[in-house]
Structures are given as structure tokens and as C-alpha cells.
C-alpha positions as a Markdown table, in Angstrom:
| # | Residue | x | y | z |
|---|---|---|---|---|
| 1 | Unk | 13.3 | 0.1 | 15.8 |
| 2 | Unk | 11.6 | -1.7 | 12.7 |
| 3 | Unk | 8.2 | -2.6 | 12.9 |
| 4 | Unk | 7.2 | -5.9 | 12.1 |
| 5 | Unk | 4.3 | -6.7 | 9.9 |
| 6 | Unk | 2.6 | -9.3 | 7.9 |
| 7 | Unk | 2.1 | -9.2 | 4.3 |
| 8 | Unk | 0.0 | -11.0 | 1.7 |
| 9 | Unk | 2.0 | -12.2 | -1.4 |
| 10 | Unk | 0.2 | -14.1 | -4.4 |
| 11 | Unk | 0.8 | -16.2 | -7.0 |
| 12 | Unk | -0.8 | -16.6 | -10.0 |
| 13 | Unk | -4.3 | -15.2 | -11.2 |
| 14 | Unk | -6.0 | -16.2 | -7.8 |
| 15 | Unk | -4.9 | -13.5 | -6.3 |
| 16 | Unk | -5.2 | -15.8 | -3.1 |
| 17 | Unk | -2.7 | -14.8 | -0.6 |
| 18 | Unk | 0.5 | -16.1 | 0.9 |
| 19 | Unk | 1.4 | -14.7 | 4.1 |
| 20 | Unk | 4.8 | -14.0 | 4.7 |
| 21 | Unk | 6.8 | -11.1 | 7.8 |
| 22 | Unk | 8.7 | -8.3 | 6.8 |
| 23 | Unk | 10.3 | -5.7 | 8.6 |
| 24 | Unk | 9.6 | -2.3 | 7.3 |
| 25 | Unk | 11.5 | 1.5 | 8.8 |
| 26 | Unk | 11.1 | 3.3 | 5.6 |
| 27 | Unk | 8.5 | 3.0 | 3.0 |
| 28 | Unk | 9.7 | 4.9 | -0.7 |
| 29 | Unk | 7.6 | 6.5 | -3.1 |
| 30 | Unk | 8.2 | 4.0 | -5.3 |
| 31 | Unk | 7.0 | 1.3 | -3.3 |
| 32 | Unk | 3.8 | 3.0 | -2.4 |
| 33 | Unk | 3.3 | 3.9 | -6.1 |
| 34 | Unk | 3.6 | -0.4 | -6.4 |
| 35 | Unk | 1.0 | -0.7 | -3.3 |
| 36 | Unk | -1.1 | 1.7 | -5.5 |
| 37 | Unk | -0.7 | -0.1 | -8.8 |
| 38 | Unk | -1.2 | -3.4 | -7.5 |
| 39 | Unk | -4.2 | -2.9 | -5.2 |
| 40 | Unk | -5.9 | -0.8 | -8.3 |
| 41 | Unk | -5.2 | -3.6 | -10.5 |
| 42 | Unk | -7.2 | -6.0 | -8.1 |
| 43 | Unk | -9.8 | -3.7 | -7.0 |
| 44 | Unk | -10.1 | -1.2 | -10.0 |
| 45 | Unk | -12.4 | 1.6 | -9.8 |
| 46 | Unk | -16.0 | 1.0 | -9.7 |
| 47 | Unk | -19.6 | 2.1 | -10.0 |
| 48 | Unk | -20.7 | 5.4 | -12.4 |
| 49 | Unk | -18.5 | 7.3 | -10.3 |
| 50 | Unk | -15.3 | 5.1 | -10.4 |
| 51 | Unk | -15.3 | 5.0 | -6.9 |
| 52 | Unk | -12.0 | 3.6 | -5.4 |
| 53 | Unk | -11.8 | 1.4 | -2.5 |
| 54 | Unk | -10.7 | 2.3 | 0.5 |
| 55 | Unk | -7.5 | 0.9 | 0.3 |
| 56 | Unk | -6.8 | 2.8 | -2.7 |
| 57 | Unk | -7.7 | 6.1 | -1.3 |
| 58 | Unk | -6.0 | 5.3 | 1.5 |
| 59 | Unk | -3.0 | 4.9 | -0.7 |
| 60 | Unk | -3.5 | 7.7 | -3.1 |
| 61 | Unk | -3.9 | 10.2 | 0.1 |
| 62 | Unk | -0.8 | 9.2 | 1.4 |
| 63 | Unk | 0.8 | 9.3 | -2.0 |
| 64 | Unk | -0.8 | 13.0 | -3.0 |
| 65 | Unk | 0.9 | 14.2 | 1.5 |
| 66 | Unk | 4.4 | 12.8 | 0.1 |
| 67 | Unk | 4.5 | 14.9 | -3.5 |
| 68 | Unk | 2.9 | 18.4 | -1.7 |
| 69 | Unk | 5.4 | 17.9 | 0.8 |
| 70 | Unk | 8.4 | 16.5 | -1.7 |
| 71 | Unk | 9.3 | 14.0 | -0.2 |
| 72 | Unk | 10.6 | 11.1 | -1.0 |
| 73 | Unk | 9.1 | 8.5 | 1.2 |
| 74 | Unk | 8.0 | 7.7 | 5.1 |
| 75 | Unk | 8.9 | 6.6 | 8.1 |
| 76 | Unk | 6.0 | 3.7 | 9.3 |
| 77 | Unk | 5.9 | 5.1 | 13.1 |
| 78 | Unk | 4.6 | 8.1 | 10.6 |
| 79 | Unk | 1.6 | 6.4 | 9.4 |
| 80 | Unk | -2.2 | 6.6 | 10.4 |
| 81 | Unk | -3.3 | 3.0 | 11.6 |
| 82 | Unk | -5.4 | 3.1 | 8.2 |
| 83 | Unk | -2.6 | 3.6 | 5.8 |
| 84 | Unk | -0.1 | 0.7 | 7.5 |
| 85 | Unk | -3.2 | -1.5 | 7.0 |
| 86 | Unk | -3.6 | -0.8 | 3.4 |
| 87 | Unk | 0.4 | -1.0 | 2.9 |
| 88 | Unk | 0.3 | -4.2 | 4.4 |
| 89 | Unk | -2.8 | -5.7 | 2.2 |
| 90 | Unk | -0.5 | -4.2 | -1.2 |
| 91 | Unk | 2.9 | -3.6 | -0.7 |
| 92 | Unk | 4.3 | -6.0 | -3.5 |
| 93 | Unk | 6.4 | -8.9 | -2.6 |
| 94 | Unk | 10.0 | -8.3 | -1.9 |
């Protein structure tokens, strides 16, 4: 059964978001690789140590599970609550 979610989209260089519903199985490595790029481009790294935001490293754990483990995306009933948050503040637009 698809889970049901709600997703900010933006517009423009506000970045102010536009909620829309999607329904989501199946998340790919590509499209987490777009969560990634967008929520770095956003939030980039910060401080002396380039710390990365939750989301991101959120994001970049799940990313780093899928390649050890060669796979090629995700189920959502996979996910920890923490990474269908973050997918849900950056997954791009469809």
C-alpha cells in the first residue's frame, strides 16, 4: 500500500515552500541523490568543520546503506521515521 506524504515544492529563489501530496512505494537512488543535492544546495555545509545538517546526514546515511548494500533504491515502510522526514523536506518536485 503507498504511503501518503506531504511535500514542500518551491519556486523561485525564496525557497519558500508549496505544499503539495504525493504517494510514494519506492524511493530510487536517483531521487535521493536529488533530495541530497537539493537540501545541500539550501543548507550547505557549515562552520570550520563543514558540518552538515541533519537532514543532509540523514540523507547521505541512507545514501552511503543503499551503495554498501548495492542497491538500487528503497521501499518507504523501510525507512527510519528520521529519513522519511528528511525525504519529505527535499525530495524534488515531481
Amino acid at each position: 500500500m503507498p504511503t501518503t506524504g506531504v511535500l514542500p515544492s518551491t519556486d523561485g529563489p525564496s525557497h519558500a515552500p508549496r505544499l503539495r501530496v504525493v504517494s510514494l512505494r519506492r524511493i530510487s537512488i536517483a531521487e535521493l541523490e536529488a533530495a541530497i543535492n537539493r537540501a545541500r544546495a539550501a543548507q550547505p555545509a557549515s562552520g570550520a568543520e563543514s558540518s552538515l545538517t541533519l537532514e543532509v546526514a540523514t540523507l547521505g546515511a541512507l545514501y552511503g546503506r543503499l551503495i554498501w548494500e548495492r542497491l538500487d533504491g528503497v521501499d518507504v515502510d523501510a525507512l527510519t521515521d528520521a529519513e522519511r522526514v528528511a525525504l519529505r523536506l527535499w525530495l524534488p518536485p515531481a
